[in-house]
C-alpha positions, 0 to 999 in steps of 0.5 A: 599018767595024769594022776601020777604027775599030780601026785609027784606035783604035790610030793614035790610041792610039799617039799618046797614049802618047807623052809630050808636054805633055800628060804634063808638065802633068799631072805638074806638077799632081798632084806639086804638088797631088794626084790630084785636082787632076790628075785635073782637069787631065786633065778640062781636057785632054780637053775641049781636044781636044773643042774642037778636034773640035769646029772640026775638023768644021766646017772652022774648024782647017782654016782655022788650019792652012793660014793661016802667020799663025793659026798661028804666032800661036796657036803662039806663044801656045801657047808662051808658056803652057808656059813660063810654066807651067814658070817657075812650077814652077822659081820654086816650088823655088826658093823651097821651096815645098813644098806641105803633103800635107794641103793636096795630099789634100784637092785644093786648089791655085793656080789652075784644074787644069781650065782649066790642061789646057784652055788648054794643048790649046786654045793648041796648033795642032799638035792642029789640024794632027794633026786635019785632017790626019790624021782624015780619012784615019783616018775609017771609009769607011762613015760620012758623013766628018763622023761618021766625024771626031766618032767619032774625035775622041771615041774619042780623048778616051776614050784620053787620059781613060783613059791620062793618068788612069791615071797620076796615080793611078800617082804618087798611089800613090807619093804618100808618095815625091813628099812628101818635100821633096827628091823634089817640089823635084827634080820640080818643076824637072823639069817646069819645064825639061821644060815649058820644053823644050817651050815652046821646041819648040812655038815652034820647030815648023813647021805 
């Protein structure tokens, strides 16, 4: 059973690192606002994936990710969230709005960063899809399935706690950089178009 867990640890693990809009989100907000509020937003994340956990073992996102009308609703919603989170960033440096390094230390910022992580993993149907479709295979054979899935989908959390964590306080040791105004102007329509890019992708996604 070990030897399972460790290989569904490093199918999960592989799938964490890669960047997605997870990575952008955080980016946006620990750019704009400090390692704090980024901090936050990967708090907001997890808990997202814990969400979905949650309704992966009691069958509910299975429902989600066999129904074509729940999920390109849920899809669309998803979609409309990262662009709008990536129109936000382009509108701020466009306007120069640059936050102030004392104000980003001292972690305050517009809007939620946790309930901004949150509702950008919850509005994600692709996560229910990876999830019932993909942990039940990975779930330790020694295990009641159920357990095996909550084992997994906790695990995973840990992984994009530590790896999504780890990097935002990576760019908040190049804090003194991203202050400059040209650098935070130049991210923030980075991540705008890559959220948006996103978005776009999301939309366009099939189940």
């Amino acid at each position: 059973m070990v030897v399972e867990v460790v290989a569904g640890v490093g199918v999960l693990a592989l799938l964490t690192v890669v960047p997605g809009p997870d990575m952008a989100v955080v980016t946006k907000r620990a750019v704009a606002w400090g390692w704090r509020d980024g901090l936050r937003t990967v708090g907001g994340i997890v808990c997202g994936l814990l969400v979905w956990g949650v309704l992966t073992v009691v069958g509910l996102a299975a429902v989600l990710a066999a129904s074509a009308t729940a999920y390109t609703v849920v899809k669309l919603a998803g979609a409309a969230y990262l662009v709008f989170l990536g129109a936000q960033s382009l509108l701020r440096s466009r306007r120069g709005r640059a936050v102030p390094a004392a104000v980003a230390r001292a972690g305050a910022a517009k809007g939620s960063p946790w309930r901004t992580g949150l509702v950008s993993n919850v509005v994600n149907p692709k996560i229910a899809v990876f999830y019932t479709g993909l942990l039940p295979t990975l779930a330790p054979s020694g295990m009641p399935p159920q357990a095996g899935m909550a084992l997994l989908v906790l695990l995973h959390g840990v992984l994009t706690l530590l790896w999504l964590g780890g990097y935002v306080l990576v760019l908040a040791k190049a804090r003194v950089f991203f202050e400059r105004p040209a650098v935070r102007r130049a991210m923030e329509r980075l991540t705008g178009v890559v959220l948006i890019g996103f978005g776009v992708k999301v939309a366009a996604s099939q189940p």
